[in-house]
N, C-alpha and C positions, 0 to 999 in steps of 0.2 A: 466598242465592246466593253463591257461593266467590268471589273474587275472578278474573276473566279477565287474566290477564297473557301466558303466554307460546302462543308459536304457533301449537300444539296447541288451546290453548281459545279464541282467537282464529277459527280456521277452522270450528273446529266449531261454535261459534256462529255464522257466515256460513252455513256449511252446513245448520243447523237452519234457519233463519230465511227463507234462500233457498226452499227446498223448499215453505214455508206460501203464497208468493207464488203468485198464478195465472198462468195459463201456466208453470209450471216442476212438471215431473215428476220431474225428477233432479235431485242434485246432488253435486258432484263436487272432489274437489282433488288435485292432482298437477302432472304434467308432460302436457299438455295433448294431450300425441299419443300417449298411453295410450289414450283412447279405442277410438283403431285396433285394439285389443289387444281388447276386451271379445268377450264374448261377446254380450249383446245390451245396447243402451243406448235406457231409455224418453226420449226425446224428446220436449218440448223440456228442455234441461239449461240448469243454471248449471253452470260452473267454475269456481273457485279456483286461481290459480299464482302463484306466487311468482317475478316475473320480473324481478326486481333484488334486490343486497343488502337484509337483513336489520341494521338498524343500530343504536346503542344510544349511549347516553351512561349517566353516573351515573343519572338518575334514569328513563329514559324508554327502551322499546323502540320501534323504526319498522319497520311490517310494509309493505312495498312490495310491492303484490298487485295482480295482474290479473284481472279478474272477467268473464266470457267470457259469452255464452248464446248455445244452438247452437241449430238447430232443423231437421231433419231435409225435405228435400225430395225429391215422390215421383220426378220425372224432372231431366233436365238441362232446365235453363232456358235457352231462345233468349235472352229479353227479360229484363236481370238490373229492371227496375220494372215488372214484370207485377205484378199483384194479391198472388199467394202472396209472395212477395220481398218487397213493402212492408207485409204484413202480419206477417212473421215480424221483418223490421228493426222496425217501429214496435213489436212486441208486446216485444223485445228493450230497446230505448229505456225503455220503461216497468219492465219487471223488473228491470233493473239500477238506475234511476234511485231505488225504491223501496228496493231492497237498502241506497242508499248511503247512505239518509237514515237508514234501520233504524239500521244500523254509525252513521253522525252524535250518533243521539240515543242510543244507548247510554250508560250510566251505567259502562263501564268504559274507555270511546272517550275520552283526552283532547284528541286533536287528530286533524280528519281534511282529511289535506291530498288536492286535487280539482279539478282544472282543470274541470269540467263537461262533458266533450267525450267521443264514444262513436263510437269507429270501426266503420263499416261493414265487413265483410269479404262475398265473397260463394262459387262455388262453385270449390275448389280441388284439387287433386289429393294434397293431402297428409292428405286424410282417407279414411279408408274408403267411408263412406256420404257422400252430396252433402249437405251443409250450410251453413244461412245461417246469420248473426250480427249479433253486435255485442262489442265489448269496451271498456272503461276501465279509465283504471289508477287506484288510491286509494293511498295512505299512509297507516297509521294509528298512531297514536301513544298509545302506550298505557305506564300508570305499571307501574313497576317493583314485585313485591309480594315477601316472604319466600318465596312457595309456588312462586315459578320453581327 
């Protein structure tokens, strides 16, 4: 396998990886309110954004990433801790939680910085379709190769 250094195979590898997880049908990286934009999007997603600098020293890149999971709801919810809500948060919780450990144990990951913590978001008006979540942010730190 090629060396994983710069940002391009960094995501793509989250990407790959994401998508093998259960409950996740899509996956996804950009500017997060592309979404809106699609034609159609199979539900439930991971996302990838890059929502702070991108930082670097001599020897090391730090990719500061947001890692999202959507999950599509059929009506507007009265009760945001009705059943479907704490099923799509809890199923959230775990696909992210799996993702981060994936990226962890990676043999190209040198360092993954990770407060453990996964914010709830629930039904908002800045997406097209009503959707739950969850999102954390990661760091990861990764050595510097010739092939950047």
């Amino acid at each position: 396998m090629a060396a994983i250094s710069n940002y391009a195979q960094v995501t793509q590898w989250i990407l790959e990886h994401a998508i093998t997880l259960d409950n996740v049908n899509m996956s996804m990286e950009g500017d997060i309110y592309s979404i809106n934009y699609m034609e159609r999007t199979n539900y439930p997603l991971v996302f990838v954004s890059a929502t702070q600098p991108v930082t670097e020293n001599e020897n090391y890149w730090t990719y500061n990433l947001t890692l999202y999971y959507f999950d599509r709801i059929q009506e507007e919810l009265e009760d945001a801790n009705n059943a479907d809500s704490l099923l799509i948060r809890s199923n959230g919780i775990t696909v992210l939680s799996k993702l981060v450990n994936l990226i962890r144990n990676a043999d190209w990951c040198y360092d993954l910085g990770y407060d453990n913590s996964y914010t709830l978001f629930g039904q908002t008006s800045v997406f097209s379709d009503m959707c739950l979540g969850v999102y954390t942010n990661i760091s990861i730190k990764v050595p510097k190769t010739s092939i950047c």
